[in-house]
VEXDREN-2710 file (C-alpha; in Angstrom, 1 decimal):
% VEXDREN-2710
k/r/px/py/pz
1/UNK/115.2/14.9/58.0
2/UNK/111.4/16.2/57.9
3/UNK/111.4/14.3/54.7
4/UNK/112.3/11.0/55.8
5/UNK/109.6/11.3/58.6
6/UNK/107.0/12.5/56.0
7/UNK/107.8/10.0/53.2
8/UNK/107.6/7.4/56.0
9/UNK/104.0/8.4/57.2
10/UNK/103.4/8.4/53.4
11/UNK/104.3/4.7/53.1
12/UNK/102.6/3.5/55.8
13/UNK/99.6/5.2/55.2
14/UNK/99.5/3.9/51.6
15/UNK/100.7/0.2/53.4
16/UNK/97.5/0.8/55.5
17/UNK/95.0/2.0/53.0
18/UNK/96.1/-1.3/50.7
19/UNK/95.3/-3.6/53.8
20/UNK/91.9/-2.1/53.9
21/UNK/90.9/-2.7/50.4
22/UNK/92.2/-6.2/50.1
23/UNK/90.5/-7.5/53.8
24/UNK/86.9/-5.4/51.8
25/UNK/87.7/-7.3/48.9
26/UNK/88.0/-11.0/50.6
27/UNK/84.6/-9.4/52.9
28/UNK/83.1/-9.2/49.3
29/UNK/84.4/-12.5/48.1
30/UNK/82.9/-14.5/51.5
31/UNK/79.6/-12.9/51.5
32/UNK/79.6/-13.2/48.0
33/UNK/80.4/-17.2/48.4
34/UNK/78.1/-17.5/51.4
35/UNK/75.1/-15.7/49.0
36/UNK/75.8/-18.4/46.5
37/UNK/75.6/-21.3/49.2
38/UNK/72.6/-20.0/50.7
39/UNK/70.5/-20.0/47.4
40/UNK/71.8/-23.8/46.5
41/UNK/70.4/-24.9/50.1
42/UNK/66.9/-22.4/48.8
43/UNK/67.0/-24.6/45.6
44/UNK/66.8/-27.9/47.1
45/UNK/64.6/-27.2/49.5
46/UNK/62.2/-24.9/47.2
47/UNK/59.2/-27.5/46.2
48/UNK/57.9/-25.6/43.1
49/UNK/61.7/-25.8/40.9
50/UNK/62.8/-22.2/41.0
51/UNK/60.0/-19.9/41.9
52/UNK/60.5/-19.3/45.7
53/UNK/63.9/-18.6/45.2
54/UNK/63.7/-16.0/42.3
55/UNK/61.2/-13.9/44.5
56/UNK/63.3/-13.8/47.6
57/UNK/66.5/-12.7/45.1
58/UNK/63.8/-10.1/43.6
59/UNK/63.3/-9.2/47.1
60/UNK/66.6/-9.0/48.3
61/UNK/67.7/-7.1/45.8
62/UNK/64.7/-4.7/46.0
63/UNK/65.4/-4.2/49.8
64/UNK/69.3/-3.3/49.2
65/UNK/68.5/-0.8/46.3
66/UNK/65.8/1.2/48.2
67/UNK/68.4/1.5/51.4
68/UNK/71.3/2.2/49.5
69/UNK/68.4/5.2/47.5
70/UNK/67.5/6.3/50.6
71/UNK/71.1/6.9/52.2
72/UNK/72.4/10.4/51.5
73/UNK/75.5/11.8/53.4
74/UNK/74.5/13.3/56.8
75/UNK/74.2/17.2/56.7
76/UNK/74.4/20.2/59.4
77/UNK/71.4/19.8/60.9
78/UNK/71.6/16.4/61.7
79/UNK/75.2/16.8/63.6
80/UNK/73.4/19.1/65.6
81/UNK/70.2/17.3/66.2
82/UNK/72.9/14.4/67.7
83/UNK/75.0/16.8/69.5
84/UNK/71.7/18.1/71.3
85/UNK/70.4/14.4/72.0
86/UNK/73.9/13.6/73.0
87/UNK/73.4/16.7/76.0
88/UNK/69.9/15.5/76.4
89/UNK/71.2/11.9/77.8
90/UNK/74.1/13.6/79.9
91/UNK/71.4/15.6/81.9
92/UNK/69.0/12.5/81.9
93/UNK/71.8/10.1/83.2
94/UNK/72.7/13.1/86.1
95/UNK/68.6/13.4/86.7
96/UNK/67.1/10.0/86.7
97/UNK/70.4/7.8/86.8
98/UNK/71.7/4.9/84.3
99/UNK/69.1/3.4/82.9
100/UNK/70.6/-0.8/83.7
101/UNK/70.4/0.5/87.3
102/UNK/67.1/1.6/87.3
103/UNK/65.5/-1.7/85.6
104/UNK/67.8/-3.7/88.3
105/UNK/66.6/-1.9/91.1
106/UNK/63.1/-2.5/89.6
107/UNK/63.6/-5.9/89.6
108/UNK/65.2/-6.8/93.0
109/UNK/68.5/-7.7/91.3
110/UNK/70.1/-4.2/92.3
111/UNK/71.2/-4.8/95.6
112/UNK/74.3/-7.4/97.0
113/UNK/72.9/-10.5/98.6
114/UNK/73.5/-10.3/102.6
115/UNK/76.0/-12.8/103.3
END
């Protein structure tokens, strides 16, 4: 019986895992189809026949590759450092208040119109 339930959870999770990498693979597809449109529009409008439109590509592409460089898995130190900033907020919210109510109350907007 436990392995009905256990090749069940199997074949959804597999059903599920499929789902997600055909919806990234149509996400691919659209942005890939919207890159394409994009630069046709760039060519028509780009008065010098082809140089505008290489830079920004050069660009583009220079901009992804130095984010995707810079990226690196997050490590101890940094779970900690949000934990810590995650307690920092709790005590600022109990000290000071929410933040929206503050800047409303600053600007008249916090209290209910007397009827």
């Amino acid at each position: 019986m436990f392995n009905g339930y256990l090749l069940g959870l199997v074949v959804c999770s597999l059903i599920v895992l499929l789902y997600l990498v055909d919806s990234q693979r149509r996400l691919i597809r659209l942005i890939e189809s919207h890159t394409v449109e994009v630069f046709k529009r760039l060519e028509n409008i780009d008065p010098k026949g082809g140089g505008f439109v290489e830079d920004l590509k050069d660009s583009m592409a220079d901009i992804v590759e130095e984010t995707l460089a810079s990226m690196a898995p997050p490590q101890a130190s940094d779970h900690v450092a949000g934990a810590l900033a995650q307690i920092a907020q709790m005590w600022a919210f109990k000290r000071f208040g929410n933040p929206q109510e503050m800047i409303q109350n600053a600007l008249g907007q916090g209290e209910a119109p007397n009827e």
